[in-house]
KOLLOVEX-952595 format. One line per field, with one value per atom (N, C-alpha, C): residue in one letter; x, y, z; atom name. Coordinates in steps of 0.05 Angstrom, whole numbers, plus 5000, padded with zeros to 4 digits. Example, Ala and Ser with C-alpha at 12.3 -4.5 7.8 and 13.67 -1.06 7.14 Angstrom:
2
aa: [a|a|a|s|s|s]
X: [5264|5246|5264|5257|5273|5258]
Y: [4886|4910|4934|4955|4979|5001]
Z: [5156|5156|5156|5142|5143|5157]
at: [N|CA|C|N|CA|C]
//
This chain:
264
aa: [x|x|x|x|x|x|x|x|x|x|x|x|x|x|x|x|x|x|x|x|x|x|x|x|x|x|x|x|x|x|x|x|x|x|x|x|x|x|x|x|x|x|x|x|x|x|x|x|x|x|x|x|x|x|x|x|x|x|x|x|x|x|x|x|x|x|x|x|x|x|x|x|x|x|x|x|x|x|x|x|x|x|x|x|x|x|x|x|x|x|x|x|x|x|x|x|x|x|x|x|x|x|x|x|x|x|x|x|x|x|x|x|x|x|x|x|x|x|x|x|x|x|x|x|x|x|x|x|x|x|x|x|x|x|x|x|x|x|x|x|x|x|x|x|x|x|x|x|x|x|x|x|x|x|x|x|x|x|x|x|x|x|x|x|x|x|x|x|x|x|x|x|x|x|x|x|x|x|x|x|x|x|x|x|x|x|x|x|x|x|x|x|x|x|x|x|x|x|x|x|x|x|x|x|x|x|x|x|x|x|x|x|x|x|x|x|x|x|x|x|x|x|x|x|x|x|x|x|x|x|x|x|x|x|x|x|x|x|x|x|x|x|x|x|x|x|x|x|x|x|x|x|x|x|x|x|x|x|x|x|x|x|x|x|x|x|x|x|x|x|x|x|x|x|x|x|x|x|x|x|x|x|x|x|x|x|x|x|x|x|x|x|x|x|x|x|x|x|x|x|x|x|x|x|x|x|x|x|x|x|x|x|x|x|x|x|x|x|x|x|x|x|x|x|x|x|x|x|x|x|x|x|x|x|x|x|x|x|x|x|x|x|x|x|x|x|x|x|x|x|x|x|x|x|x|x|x|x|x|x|x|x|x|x|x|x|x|x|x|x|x|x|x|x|x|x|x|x|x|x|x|x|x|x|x|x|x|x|x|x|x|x|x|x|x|x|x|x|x|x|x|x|x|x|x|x|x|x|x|x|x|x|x|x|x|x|x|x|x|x|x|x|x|x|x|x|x|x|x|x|x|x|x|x|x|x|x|x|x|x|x|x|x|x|x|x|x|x|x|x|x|x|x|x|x|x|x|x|x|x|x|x|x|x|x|x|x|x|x|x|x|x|x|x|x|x|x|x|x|x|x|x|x|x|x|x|x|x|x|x|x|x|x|x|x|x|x|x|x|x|x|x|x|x|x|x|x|x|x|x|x|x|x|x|x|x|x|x|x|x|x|x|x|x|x|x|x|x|x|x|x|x|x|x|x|x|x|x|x|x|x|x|x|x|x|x|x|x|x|x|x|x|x|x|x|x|x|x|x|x|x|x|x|x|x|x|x|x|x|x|x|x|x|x|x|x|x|x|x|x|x|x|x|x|x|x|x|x|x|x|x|x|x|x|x|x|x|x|x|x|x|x|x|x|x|x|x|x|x|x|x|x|x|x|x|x|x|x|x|x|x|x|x|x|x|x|x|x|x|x|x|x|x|x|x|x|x|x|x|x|x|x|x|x|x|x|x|x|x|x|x|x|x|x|x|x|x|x|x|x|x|x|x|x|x|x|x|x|x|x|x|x|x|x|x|x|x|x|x|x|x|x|x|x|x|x|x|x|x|x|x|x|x|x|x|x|x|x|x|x|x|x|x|x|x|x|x|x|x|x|x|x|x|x|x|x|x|x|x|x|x|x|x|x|x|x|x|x|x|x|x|x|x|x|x|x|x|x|x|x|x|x|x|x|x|x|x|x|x|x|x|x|x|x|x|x|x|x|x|x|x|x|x|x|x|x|x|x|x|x|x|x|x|x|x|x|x|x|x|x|x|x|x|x|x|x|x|x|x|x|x|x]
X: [5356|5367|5349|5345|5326|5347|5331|5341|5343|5354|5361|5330|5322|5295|5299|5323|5328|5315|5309|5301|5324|5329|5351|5341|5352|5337|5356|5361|5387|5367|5372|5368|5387|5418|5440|5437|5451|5450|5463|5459|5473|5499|5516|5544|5549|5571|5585|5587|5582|5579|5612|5636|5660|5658|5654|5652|5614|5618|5578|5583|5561|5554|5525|5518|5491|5492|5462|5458|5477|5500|5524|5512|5520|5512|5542|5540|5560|5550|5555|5545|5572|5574|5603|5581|5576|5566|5538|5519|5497|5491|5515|5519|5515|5491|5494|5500|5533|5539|5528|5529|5522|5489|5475|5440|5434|5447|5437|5441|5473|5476|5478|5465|5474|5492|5510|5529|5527|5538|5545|5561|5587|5610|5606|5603|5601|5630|5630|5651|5654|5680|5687|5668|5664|5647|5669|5647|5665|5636|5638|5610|5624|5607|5609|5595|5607|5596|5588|5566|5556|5540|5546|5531|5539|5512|5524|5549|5568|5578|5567|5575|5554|5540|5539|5522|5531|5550|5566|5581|5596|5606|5628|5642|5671|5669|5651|5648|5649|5633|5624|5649|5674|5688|5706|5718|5730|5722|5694|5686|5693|5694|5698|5722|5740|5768|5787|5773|5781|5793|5786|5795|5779|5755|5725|5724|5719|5706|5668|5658|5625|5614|5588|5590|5568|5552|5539|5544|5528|5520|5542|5544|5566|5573|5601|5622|5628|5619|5630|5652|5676|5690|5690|5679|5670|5656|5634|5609|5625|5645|5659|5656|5651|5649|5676|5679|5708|5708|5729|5727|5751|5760|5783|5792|5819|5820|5840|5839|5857|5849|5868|5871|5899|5911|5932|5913|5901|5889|5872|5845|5842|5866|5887|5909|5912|5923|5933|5901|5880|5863|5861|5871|5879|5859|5851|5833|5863|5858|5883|5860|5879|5856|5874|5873|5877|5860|5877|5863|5871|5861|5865|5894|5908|5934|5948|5942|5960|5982|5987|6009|6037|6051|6071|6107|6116|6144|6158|6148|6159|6193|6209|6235|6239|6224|6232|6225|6237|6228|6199|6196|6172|6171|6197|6186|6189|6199|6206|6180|6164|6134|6118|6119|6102|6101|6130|6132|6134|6138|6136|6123|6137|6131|6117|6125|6137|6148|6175|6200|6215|6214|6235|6270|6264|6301|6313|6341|6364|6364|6368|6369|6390|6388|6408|6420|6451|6455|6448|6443|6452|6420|6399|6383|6365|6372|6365|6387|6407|6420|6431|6438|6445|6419|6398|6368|6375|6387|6389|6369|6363|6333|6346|6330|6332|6312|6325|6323|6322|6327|6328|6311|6294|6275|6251|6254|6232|6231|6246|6244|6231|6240|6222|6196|6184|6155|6150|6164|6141|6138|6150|6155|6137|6119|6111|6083|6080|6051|6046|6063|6059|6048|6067|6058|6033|6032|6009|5980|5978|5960|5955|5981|5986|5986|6006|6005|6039|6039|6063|6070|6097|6109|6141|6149|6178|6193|6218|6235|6231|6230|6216|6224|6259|6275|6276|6253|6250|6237|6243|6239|6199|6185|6147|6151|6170|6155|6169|6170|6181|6159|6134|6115|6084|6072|6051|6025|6009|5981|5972|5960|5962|5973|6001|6019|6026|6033|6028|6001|5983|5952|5958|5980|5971|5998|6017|6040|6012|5992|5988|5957|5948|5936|5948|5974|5994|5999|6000|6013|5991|5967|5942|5936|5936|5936|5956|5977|5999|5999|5988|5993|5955|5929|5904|5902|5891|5886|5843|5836|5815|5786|5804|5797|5811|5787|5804|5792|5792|5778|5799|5781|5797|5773|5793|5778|5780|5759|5767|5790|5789|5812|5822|5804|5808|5805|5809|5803|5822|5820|5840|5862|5849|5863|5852|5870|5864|5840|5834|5813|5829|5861|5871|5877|5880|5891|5876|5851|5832|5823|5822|5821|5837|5865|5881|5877|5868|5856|5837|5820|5792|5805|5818|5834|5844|5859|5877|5847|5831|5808|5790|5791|5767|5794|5822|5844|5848|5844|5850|5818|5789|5773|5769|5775|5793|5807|5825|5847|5834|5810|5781|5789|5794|5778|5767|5747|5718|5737|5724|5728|5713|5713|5697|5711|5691|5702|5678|5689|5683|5695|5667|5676|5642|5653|5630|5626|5643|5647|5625|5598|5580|5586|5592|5605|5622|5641|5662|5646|5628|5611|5602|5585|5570|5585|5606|5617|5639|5638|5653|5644|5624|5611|5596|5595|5563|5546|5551|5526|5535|5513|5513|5497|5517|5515|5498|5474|5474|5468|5487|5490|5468|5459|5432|5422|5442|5429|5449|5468|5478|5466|5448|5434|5438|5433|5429|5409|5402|5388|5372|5400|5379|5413|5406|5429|5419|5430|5413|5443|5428|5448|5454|5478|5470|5451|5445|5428|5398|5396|5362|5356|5386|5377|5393|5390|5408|5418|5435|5457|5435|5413|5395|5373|5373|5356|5376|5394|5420|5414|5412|5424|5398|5377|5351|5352|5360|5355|5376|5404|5419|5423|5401|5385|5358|5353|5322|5299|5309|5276|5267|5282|5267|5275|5256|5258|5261|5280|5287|5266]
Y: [3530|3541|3563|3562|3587|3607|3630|3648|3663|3668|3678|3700|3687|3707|3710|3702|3716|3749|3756|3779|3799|3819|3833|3842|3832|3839|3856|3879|3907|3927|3943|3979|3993|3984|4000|4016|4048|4054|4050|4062|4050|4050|4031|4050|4034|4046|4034|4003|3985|3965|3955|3940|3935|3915|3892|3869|3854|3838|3830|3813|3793|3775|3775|3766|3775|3743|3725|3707|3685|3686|3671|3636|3622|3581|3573|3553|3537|3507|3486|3470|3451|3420|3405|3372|3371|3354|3357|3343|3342|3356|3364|3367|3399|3413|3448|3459|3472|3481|3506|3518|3547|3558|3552|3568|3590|3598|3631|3648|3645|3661|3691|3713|3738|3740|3762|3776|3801|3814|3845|3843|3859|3875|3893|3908|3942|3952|3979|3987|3999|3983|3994|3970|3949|3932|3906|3896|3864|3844|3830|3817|3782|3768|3744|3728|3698|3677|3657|3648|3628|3601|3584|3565|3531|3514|3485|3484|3448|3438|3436|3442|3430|3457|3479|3498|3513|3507|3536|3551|3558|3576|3574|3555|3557|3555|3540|3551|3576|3589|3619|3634|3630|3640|3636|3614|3610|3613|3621|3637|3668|3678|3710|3718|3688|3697|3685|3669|3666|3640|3624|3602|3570|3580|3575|3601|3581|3602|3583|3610|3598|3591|3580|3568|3583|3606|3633|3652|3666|3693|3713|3743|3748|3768|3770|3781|3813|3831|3853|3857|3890|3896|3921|3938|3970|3969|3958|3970|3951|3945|3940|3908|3895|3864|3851|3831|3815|3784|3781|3752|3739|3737|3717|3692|3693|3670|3655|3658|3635|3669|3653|3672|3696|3695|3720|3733|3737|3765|3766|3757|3764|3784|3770|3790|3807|3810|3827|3853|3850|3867|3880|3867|3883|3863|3837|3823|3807|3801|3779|3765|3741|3713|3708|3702|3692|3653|3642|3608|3601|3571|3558|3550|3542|3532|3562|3575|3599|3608|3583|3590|3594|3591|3589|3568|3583|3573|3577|3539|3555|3560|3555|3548|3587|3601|3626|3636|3669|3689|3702|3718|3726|3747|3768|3781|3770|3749|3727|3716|3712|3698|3717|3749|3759|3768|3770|3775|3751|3727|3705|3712|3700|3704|3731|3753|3780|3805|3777|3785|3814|3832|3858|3843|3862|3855|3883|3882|3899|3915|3943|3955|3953|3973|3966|3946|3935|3914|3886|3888|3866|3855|3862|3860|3850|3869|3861|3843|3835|3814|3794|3798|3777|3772|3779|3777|3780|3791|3787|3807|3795|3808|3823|3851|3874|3871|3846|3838|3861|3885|3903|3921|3926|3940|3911|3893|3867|3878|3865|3868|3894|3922|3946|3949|3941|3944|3917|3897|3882|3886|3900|3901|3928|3946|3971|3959|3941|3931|3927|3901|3890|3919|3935|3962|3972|3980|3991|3974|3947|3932|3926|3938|3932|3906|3897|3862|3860|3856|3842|3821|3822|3799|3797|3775|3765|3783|3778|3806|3788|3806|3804|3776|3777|3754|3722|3723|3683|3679|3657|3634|3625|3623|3621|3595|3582|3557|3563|3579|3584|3604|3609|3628|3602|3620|3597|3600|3585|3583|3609|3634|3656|3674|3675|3694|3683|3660|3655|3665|3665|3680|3703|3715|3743|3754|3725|3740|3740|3725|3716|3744|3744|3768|3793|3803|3825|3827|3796|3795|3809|3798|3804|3832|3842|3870|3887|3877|3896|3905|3878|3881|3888|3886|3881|3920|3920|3948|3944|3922|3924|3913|3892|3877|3849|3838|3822|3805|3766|3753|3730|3719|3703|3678|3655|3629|3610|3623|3603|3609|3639|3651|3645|3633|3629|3603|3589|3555|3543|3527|3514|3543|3560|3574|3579|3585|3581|3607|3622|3647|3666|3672|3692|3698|3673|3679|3691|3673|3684|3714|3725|3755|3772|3760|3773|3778|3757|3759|3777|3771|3783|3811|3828|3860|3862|3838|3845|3849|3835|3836|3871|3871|3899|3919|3918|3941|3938|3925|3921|3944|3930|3938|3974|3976|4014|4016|4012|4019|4032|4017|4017|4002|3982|3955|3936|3933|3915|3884|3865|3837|3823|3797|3774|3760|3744|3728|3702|3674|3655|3638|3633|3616|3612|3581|3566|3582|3595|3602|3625|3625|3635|3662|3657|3684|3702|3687|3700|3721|3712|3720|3744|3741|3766|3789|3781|3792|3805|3807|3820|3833|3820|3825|3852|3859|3884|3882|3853|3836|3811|3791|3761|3750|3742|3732|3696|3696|3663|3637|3618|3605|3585|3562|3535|3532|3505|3492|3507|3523|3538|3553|3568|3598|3611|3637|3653|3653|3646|3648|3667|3679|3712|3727|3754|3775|3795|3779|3790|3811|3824|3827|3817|3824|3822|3835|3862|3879|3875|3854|3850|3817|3803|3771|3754|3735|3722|3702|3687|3673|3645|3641|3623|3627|3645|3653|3644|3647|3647|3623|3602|3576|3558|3572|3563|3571|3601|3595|3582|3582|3559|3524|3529|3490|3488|3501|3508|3504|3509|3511|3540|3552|3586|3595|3622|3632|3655|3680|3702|3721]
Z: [6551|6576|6586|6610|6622|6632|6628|6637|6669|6683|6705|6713|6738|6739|6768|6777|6806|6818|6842|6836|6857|6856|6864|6888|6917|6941|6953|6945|6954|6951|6976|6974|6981|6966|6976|6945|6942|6931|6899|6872|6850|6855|6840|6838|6813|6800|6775|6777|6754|6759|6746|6754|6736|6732|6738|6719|6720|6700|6692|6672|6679|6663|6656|6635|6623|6609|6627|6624|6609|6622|6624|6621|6602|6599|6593|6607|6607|6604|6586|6584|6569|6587|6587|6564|6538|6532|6548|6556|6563|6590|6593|6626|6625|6650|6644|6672|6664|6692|6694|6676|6691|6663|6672|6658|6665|6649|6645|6666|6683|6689|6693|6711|6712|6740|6737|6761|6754|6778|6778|6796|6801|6815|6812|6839|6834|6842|6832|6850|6874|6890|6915|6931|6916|6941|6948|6967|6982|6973|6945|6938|6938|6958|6969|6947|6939|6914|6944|6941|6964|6941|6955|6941|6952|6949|6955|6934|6939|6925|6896|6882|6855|6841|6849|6848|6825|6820|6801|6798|6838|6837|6818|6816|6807|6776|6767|6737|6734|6744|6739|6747|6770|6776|6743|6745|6723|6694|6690|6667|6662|6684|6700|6690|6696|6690|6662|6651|6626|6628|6656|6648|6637|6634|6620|6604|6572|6559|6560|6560|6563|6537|6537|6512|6499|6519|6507|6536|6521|6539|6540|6555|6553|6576|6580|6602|6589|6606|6606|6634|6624|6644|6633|6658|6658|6631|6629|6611|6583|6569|6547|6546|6525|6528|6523|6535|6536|6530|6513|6510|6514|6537|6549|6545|6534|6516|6544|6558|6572|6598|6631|6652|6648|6625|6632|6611|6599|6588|6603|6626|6651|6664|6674|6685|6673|6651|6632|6635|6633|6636|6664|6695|6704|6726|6737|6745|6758|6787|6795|6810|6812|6835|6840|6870|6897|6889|6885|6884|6913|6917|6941|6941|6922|6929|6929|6925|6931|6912|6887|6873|6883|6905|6913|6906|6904|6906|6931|6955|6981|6997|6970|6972|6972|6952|6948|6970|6976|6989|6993|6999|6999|6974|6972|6950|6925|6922|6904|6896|6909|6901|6906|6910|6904|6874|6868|6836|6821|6827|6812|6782|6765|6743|6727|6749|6732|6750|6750|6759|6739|6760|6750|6744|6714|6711|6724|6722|6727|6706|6709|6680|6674|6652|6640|6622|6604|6589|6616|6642|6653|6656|6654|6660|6636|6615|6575|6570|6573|6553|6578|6604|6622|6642|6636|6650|6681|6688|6714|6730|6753|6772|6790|6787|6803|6834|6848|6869|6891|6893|6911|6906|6881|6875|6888|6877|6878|6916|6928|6959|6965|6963|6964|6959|6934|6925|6941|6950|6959|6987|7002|7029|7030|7011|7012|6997|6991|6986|7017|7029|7055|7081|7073|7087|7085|7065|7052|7061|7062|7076|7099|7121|7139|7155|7130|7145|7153|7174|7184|7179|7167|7166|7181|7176|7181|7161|7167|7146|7104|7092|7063|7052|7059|7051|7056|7079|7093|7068|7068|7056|7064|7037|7043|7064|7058|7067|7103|7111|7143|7148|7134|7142|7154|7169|7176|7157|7160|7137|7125|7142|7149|7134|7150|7127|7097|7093|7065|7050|7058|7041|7049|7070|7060|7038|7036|7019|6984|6986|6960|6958|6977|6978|6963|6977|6973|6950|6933|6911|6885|6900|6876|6883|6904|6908|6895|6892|6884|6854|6837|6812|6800|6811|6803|6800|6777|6776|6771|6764|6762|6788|6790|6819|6822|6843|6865|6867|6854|6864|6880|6906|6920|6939|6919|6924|6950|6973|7000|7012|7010|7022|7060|7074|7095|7108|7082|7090|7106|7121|7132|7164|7155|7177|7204|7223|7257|7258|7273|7281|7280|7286|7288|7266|7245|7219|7207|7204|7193|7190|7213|7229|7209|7206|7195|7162|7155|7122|7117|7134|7131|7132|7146|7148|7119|7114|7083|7067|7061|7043|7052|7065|7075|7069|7067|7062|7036|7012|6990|6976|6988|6992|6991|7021|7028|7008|6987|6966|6937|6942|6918|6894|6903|6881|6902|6877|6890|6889|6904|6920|6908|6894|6895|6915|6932|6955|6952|6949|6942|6973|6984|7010|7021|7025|7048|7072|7081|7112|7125|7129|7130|7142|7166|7194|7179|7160|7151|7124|7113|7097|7104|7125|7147|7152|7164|7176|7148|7122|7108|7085|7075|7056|7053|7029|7026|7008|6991|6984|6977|6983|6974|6946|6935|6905|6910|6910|6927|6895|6895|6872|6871|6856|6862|6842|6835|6818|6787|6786|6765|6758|6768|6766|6784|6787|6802|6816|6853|6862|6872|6872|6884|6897|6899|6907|6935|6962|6987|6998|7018|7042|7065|7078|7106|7127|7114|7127|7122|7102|7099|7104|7105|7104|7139|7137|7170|7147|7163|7151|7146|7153|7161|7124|7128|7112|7080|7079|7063|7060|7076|7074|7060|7070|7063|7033|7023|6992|6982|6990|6976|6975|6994|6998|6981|6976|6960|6972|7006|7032|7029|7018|7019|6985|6977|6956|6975|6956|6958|6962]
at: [N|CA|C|N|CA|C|N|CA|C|N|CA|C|N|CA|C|N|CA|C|N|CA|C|N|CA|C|N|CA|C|N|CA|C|N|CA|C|N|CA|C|N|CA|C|N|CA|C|N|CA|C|N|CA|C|N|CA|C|N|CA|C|N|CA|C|N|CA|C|N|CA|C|N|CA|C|N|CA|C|N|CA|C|N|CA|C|N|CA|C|N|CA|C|N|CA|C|N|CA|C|N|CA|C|N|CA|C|N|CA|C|N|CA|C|N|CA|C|N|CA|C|N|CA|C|N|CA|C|N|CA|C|N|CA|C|N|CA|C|N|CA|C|N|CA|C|N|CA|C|N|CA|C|N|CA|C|N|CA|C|N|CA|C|N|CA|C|N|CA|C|N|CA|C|N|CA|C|N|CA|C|N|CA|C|N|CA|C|N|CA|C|N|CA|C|N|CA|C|N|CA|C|N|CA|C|N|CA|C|N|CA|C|N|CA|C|N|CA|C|N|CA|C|N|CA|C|N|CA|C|N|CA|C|N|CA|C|N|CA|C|N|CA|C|N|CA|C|N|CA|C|N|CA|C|N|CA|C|N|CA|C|N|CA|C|N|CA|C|N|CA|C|N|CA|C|N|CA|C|N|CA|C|N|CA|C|N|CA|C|N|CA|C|N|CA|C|N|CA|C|N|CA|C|N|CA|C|N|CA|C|N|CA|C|N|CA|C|N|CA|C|N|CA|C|N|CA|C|N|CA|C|N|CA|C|N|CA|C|N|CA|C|N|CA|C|N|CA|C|N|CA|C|N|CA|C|N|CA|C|N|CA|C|N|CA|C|N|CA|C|N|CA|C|N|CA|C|N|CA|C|N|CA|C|N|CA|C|N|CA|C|N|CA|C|N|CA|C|N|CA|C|N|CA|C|N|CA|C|N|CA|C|N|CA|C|N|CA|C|N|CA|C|N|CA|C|N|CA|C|N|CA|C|N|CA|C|N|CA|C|N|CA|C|N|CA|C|N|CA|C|N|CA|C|N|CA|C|N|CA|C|N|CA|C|N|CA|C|N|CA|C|N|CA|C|N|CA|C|N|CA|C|N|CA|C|N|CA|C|N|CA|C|N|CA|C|N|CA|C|N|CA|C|N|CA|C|N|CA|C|N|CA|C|N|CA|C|N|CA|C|N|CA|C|N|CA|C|N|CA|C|N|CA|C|N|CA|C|N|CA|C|N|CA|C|N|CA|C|N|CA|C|N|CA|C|N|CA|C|N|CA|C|N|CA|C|N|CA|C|N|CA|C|N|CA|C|N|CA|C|N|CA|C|N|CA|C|N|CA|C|N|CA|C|N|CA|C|N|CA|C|N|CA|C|N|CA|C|N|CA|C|N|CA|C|N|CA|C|N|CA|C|N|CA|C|N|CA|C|N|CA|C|N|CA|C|N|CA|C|N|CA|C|N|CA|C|N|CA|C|N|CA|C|N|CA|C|N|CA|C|N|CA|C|N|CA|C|N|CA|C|N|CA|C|N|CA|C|N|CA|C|N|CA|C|N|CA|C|N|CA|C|N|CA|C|N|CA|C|N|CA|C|N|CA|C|N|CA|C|N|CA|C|N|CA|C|N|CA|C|N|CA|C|N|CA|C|N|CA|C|N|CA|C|N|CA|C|N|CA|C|N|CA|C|N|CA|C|N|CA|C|N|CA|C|N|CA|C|N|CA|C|N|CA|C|N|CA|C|N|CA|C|N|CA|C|N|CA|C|N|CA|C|N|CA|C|N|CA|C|N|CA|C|N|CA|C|N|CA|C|N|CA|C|N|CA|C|N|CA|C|N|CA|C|N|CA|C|N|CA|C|N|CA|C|N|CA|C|N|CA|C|N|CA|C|N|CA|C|N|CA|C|N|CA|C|N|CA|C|N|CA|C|N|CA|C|N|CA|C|N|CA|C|N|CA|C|N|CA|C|N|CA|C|N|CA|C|N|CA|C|N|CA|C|N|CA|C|N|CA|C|N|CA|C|N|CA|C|N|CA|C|N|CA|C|N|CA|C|N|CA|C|N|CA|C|N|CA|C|N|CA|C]
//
């Protein structure tokens, strides 16, 4: 396996680096998805995964988060090495993802699926021995995430599936914001949505951003890239191609090293 000889094309200044991979391999039988991966997340950034079909991103995403274990190299979080045996000790370390299906239950509420599966009980005996959910604290913290991001919604209590494309990603946004103490990755967060929706994501991602945890953002969507990012991670071939900006590269130039007509 070769090693990652990408060269780092940034003159933004250092900052703490929170999550890293250090020549990260992934290899399925004969098959090598990811050779010798490197990453960096700094903190307080919005760092974009670009790449053809085929390229790596999602190995590498799902190595990040424990739902690939790699078959060398290794994953730090804040400088400390980590070995993620499945995606809740990811969570549990303080890392949420935003996937494409969104994870939803659209029969429930909204604050109902923002806590999905770590649902507040009732204190007290009713809450420890009759499990019952402290549904009025649930509605509060989730209606004060929603605030806090400044996303409007319908009142807390509709039902997901009466919300449009849109507001569902931003109930699932809210959700990974509310609980991520380390950061934020989110897969194709604006796929399939109209321009206004879109608009509207892109605010939730740059306000989670403002909150200070750093963003992985995993999307084809070039403009949307440009226009959010404050560096590009560019994937080819399951290596690292190279790590540009918007302020030193065009979206052209992007496309050329992730087609393999240009080098970095």
């Amino acid at each position: 396996m070769s090693a990652d000889t990408s060269i780092m094309h940034t003159s933004e200044p250092a900052q703490s680096v929170v999550l890293e991979a250090r020549n990260v391999v992934k290899t399925y039988g004969h098959v090598t998805a990811l050779d010798g991966v490197d990453f960096e997340l700094r903190a307080g950034e919005i760092l974009a995964v670009v790449g053809d079909n085929g390229a790596g991103k999602s190995t590498l995403i799902k190595t990040l988060t424990g739902a690939v274990r790699p078959t060398s190299g290794e994953i730090l979080l804040d400088g400390l090495p980590i070995h993620f045996k499945g995606p809740l000790d990811a969570r549990h370390a303080g890392i949420e993802t935003v996937y494409q299906d969104l994870a939803m239950a659209p029969a429930l509420d909204i604050a109902s699926n923002v806590f999905l599966g770590r649902e507040l009980r009732a204190p007290g005996l009713m809450g420890s021995l009759f499990r019952r959910l402290d549904k009025k604290r649930m509605r509060e913290e989730a209606r004060q995430a929603m605030n806090e991001l400044k996303f409007r919604l319908p009142a807390i209590d509709n039902a997901v599936e009466s919300l449009s494309g849109g507001q569902r990603q931003g109930v699932a946004v809210a959700r990974a914001a509310l609980f991520a103490r380390r950061l934020v990755i989110m897969d194709e967060p604006t796929a399939a949505l109209g321009v206004r929706e879109t608009g509207q994501v892109l605010e939730l991602i740059r306000s989670i951003r403002d909150r200070g945890l750093p963003v992985v953002l995993i999307s084809h969507n070039m403009p949307n890239v440009f226009d959010i990012a404050d560096r590009i991670h560019i994937m080819r071939l399951g290596r690292r191609a190279a790590v540009v900006t918007p302020k030193t590269h065009s979206m052209n130039d992007v496309v050329a090293i992730m087609t393999g007509a240009a080098t970095a």
